[in-house]
FIVOLUM-680369 format. One record per residue (C-alpha): residue in three letters; z negated, x, y. Coordinates in steps of 0.2 Angstrom, whole numbers, m for minus. Each point is the difference from the previous one (the first is absolute). Example, Ala and Ser with C-alpha at 12.3 -4.5 7.8 and 13.67 -1.06 7.14 Angstrom:
res ala, w m39, u 62, v m22
res ser, w 3, u 6, v 17
***
This chain:
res unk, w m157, u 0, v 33
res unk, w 16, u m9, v 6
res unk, w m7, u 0, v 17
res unk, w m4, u 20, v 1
res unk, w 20, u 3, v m6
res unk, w 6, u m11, v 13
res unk, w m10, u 9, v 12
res unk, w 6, u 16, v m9
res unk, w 19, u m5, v 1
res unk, w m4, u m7, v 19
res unk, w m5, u 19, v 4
res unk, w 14, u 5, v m7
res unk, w 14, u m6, v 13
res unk, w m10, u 8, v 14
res unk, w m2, u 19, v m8
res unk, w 21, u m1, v m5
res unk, w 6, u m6, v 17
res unk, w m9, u 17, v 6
res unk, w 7, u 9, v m13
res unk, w 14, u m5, v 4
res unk, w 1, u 4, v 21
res unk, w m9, u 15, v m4
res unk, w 14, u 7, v m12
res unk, w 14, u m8, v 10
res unk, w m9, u 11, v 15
res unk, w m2, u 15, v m9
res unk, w 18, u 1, v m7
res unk, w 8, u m2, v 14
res unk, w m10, u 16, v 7
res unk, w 8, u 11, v m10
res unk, w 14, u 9, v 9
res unk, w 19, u m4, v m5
res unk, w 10, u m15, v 1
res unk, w 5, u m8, v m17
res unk, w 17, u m5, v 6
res unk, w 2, u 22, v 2
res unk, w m10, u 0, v m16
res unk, w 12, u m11, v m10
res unk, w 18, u 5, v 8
res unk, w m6, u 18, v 2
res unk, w 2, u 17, v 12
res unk, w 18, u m2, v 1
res unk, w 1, u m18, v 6
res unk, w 5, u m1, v 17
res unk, w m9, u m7, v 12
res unk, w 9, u m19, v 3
res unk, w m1, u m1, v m20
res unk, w m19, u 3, v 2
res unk, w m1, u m14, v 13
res unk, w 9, u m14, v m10
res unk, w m12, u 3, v m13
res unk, w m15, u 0, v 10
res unk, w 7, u m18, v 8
res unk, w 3, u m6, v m18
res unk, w m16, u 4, v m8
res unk, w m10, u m6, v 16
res unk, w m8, u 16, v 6
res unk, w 6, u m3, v 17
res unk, w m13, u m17, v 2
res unk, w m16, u 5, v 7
res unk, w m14, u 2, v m14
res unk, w m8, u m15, v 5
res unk, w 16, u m10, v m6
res unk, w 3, u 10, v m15
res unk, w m18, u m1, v m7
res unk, w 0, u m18, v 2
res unk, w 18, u m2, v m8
res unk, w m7, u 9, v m14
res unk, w m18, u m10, v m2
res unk, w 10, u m16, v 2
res unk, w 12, u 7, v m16
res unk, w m16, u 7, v m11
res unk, w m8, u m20, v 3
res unk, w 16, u m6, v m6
res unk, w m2, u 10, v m15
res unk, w 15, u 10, v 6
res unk, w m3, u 20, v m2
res unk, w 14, u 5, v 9
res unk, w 16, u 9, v m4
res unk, w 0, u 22, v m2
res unk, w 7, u 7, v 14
res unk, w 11, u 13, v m12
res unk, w 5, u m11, v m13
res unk, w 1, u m17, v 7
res unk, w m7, u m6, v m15
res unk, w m17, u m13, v m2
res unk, w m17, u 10, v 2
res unk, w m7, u m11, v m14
res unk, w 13, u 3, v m11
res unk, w m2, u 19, v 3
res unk, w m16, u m1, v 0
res unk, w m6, u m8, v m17
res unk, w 6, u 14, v m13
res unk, w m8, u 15, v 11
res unk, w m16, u m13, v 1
res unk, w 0, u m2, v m18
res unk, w 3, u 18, v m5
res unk, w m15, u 3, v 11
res unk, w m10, u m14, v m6
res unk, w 3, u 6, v m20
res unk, w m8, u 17, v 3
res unk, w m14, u m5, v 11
res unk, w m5, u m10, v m14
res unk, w 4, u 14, v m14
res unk, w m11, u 9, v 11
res unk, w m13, u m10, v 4
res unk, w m3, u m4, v m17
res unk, w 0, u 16, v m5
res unk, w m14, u 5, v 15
res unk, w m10, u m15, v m6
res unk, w m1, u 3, v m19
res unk, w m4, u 18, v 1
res unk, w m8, u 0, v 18
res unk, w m12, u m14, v m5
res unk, w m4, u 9, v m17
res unk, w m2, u 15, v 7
res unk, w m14, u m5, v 11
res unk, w m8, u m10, v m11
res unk, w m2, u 13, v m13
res unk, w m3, u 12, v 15
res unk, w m16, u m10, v 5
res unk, w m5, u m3, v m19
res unk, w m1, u 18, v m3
res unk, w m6, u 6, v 19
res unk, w 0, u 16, v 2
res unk, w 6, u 5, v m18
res unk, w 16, u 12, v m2
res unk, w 12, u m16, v 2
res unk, w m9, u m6, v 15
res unk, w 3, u 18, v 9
res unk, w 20, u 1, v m9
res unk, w 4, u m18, v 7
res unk, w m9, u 2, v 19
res unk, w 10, u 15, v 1
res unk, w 17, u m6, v m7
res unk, w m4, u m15, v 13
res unk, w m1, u 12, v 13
res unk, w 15, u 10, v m3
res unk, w 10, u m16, v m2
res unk, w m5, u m7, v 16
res unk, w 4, u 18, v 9
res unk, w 16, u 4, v m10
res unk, w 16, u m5, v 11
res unk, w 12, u m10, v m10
res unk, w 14, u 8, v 1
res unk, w m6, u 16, v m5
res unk, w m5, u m10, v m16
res unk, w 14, u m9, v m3
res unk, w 10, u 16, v 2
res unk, w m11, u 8, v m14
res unk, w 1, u m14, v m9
res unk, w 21, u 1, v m2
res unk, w m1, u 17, v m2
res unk, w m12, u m1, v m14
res unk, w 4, u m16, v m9
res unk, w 17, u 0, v 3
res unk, w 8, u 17, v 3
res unk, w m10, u 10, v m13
res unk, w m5, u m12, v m14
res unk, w 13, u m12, v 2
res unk, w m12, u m15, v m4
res unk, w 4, u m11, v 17
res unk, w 15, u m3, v 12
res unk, w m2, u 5, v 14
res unk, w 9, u m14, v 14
res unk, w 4, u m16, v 0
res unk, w m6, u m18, v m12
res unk, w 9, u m3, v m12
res unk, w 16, u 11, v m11
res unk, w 16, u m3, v 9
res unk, w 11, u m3, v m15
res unk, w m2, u m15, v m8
res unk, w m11, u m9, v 14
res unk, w m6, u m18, v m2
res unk, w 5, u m13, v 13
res unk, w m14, u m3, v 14
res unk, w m7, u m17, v 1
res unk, w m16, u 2, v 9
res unk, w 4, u 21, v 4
res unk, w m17, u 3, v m11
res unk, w 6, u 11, v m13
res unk, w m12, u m3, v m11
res unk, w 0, u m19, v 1
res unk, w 19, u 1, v m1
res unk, w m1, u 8, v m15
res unk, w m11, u m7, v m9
res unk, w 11, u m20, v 5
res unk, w 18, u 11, v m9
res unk, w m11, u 6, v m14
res unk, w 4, u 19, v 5
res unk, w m16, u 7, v m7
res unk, w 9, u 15, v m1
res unk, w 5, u 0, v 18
res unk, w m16, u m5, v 4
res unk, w m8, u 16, v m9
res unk, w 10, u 9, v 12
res unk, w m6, u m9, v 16
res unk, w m19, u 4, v m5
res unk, w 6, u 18, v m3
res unk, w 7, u m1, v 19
res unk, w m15, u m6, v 4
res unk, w m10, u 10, v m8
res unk, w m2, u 16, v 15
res unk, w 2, u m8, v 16
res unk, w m13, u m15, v m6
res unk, w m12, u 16, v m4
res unk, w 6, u 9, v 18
res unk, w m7, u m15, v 9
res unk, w m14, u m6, v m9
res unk, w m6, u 18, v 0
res unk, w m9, u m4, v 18
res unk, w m8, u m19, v m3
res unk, w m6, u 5, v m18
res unk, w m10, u 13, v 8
res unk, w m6, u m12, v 12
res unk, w m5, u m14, v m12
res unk, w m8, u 12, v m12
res unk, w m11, u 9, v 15
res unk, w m3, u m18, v 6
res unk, w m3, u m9, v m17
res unk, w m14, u 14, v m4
res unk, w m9, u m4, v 17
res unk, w m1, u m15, v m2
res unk, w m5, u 0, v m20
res unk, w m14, u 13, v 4
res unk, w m8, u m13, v 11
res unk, w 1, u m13, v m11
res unk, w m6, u 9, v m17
res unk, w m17, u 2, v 9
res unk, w m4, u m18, v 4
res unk, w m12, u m9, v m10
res unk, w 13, u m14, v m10
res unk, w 8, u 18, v m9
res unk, w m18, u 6, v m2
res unk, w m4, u m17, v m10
res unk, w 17, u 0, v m8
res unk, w m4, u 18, v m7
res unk, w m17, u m7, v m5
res unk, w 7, u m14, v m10
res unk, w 8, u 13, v m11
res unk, w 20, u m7, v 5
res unk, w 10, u 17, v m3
res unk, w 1, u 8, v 15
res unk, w 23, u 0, v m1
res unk, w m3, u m20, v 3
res unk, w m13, u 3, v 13
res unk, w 10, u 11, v 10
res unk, w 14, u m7, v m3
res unk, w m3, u m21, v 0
res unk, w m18, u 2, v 12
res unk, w 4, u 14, v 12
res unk, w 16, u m2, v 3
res unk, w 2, u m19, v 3
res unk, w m12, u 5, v 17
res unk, w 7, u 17, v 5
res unk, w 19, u m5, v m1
res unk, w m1, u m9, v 16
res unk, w 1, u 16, v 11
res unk, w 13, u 7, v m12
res unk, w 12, u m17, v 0
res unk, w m2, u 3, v 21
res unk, w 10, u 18, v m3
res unk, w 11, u m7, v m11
res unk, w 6, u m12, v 12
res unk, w 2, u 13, v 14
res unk, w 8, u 13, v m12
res unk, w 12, u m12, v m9
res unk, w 6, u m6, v 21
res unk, w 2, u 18, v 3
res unk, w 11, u 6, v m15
res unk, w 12, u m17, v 6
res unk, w 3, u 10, v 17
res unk, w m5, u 15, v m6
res unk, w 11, u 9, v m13
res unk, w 14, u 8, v 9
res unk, w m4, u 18, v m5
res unk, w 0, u m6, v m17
res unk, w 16, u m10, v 2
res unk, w 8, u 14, v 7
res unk, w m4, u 15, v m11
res unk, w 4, u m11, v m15
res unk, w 14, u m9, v 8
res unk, w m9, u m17, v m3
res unk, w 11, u m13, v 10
res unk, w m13, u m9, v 8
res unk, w m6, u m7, v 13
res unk, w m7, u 15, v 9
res unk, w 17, u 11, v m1
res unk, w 9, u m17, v 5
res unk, w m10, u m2, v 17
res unk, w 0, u 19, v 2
res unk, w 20, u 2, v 0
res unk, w 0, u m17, v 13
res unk, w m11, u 12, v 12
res unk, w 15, u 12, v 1
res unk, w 11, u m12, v 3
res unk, w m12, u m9, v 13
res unk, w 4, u m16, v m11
res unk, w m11, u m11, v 9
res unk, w 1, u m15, v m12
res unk, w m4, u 9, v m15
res unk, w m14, u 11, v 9
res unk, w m9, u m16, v 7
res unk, w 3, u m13, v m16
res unk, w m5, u 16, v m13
res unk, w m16, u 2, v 8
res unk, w m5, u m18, v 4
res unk, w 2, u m4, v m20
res unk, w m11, u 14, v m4
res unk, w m13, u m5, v 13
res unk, w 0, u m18, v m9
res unk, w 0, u 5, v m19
res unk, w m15, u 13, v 8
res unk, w m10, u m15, v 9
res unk, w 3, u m11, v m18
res unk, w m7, u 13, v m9
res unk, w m16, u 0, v 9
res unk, w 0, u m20, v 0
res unk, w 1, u 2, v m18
res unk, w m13, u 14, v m2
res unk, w m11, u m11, v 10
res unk, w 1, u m15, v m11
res unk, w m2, u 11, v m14
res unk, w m18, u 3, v 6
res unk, w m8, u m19, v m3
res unk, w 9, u 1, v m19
res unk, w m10, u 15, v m6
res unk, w m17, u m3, v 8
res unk, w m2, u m17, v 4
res unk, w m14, u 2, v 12
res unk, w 14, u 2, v 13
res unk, w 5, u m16, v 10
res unk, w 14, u m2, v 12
res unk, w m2, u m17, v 9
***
């Protein structure tokens, strides 16, 4: 097992150095120069220049790639071109806004996705069966900002149950200590402000998990249908076990395995993933933060954004994998 995540963590230093000259390629593509960017139209032409010289863009790319891998090996992320401020220290609370409704949402996807399918392939071809595969289909194909949209107007704008931006009330706000609302909440003992973090939560965690419930619930039915016919559920049913623990304790144990590998991909994707989310619902994170440094061309924030989404993306499928050998045991890695 140690061998196989050494290898694991091997692999990764060769896929996130060609993340990062692919992005540091592709950024510097897009037409507009950040010193014009950052001073604006009206800047004349020498204060351009002195900019340009000051921020580097006048080496060749060659030099500035390298200047910048030699800072990310240090653990050095770089400075933001518009604000002159740390990228790690920008960075965290727009990660960590992020990273709380990916996991609202993913849990949220797994808890109703997984049972959904499950009861789906219990009850095949009943009434449920046809309601949820059809649900699942509409949640796949519906885009999510016409949902989220819905969802403020409904919610918010005529039942009044849900505000509609931000995470947490503006008056009376507890201090961030790790930028998790709802860890910061519960350390102060604000359980009233805490209330009102889940109520932020509350649509845009439903606008994103809309698309991965669907998934996992098409997914966990496939692979639940398979199962349910092999001969060890045919036996359990024969032993006269209710059928709630066969399904749930027999069949699912060996159809999850499929189901954990979405899961993984999905809970990668919403990390990079949720800028139309972040923007309808005004959600300060991660997405919206990248998103404003492309209009600025803000290299360093562009470049170090993306490279910590890549590596939270490629841990998540590490830990996925390792996932695999706890719940069936037949699995090795050596």
């Amino acid at each position: 097992m140690l061998n196989y995540i050494g290898k694991r963590l091997l692999h990764l230093i060769p896929v996130l150095l060609g993340m990062t000259f692919i992005v540091f390629m592709i950024i510097r593509a897009i037409p507009g120069n950040p010193a014009q960017m950052i001073l604006g139209q009206q800047a004349t032409k020498e204060a351009v220049e002195a900019l340009t010289v000051k921020l580097g863009l006048d080496n060749p790319w060659y030099i500035q790639y390298f200047k910048y891998l030699g800072a990310i090996l240090k653990g050095d992320l770089g400075e933001s071109m518009r604000t002159h401020a740390p990228v790690a220290d920008e960075l965290w609370p727009y990660l960590a806004a992020t990273a709380e409704l990916a996991i609202f949402a993913i849990i949220i996807a797994i808890v109703v996705g997984i049972n959904a399918g499950i009861i789906s392939a219990w009850f095949q071809n009943s009434w449920f069966d046809y309601t949820a595969m059809v649900l699942a289909l509409v949640g796949v194909s519906m885009p999510i900002f016409w949902l989220g949209l819905m969802e403020q107007w409904l919610f918010s704008l005529e039942l009044g149950w849900l505000p509609t931006t931000g995470r947490m009330q503006v008056r009376d706000p507890v201090a961030s200590i790790t930028n998790l609302y709802v860890i910061d909440t519960i350390i102060a003992g604000r359980f009233d402000q805490l209330w009102q973090v889940i109520r932020h939560l509350i649509l845009p965690g439903f606008a994103l998990a809309t698309i991965p419930m669907a998934i996992i619930a098409r997914m966990t039915r496939s692979s639940m249908l398979e199962v349910m016919r092999s001969d060890f559920i045919r036996t359990a049913r024969a032993k006269g076990q209710k059928m709630f623990w066969v399904v749930y304790k027999h069949a699912l144990k060996n159809a999850i395995i499929p189901v954990l590998t979405v899961i993984g991909l999905q809970m990668g994707m919403l990390l990079g993933g949720a800028i139309l989310t972040e923007t309808i619902f005004a959600w300060p994170g991660v997405g919206r933060y990248i998103y404003d440094a492309i209009g600025y061309r803000d290299y360093p924030v562009i470049q170090s954004g993306i490279l910590i989404i890549a590596f939270f993306f490629v841990m998540i499928n590490l830990f996925v994998d390792l996932l695999y050998s706890f719940i069936d045991p037949r699995i090795k890695y050596d």
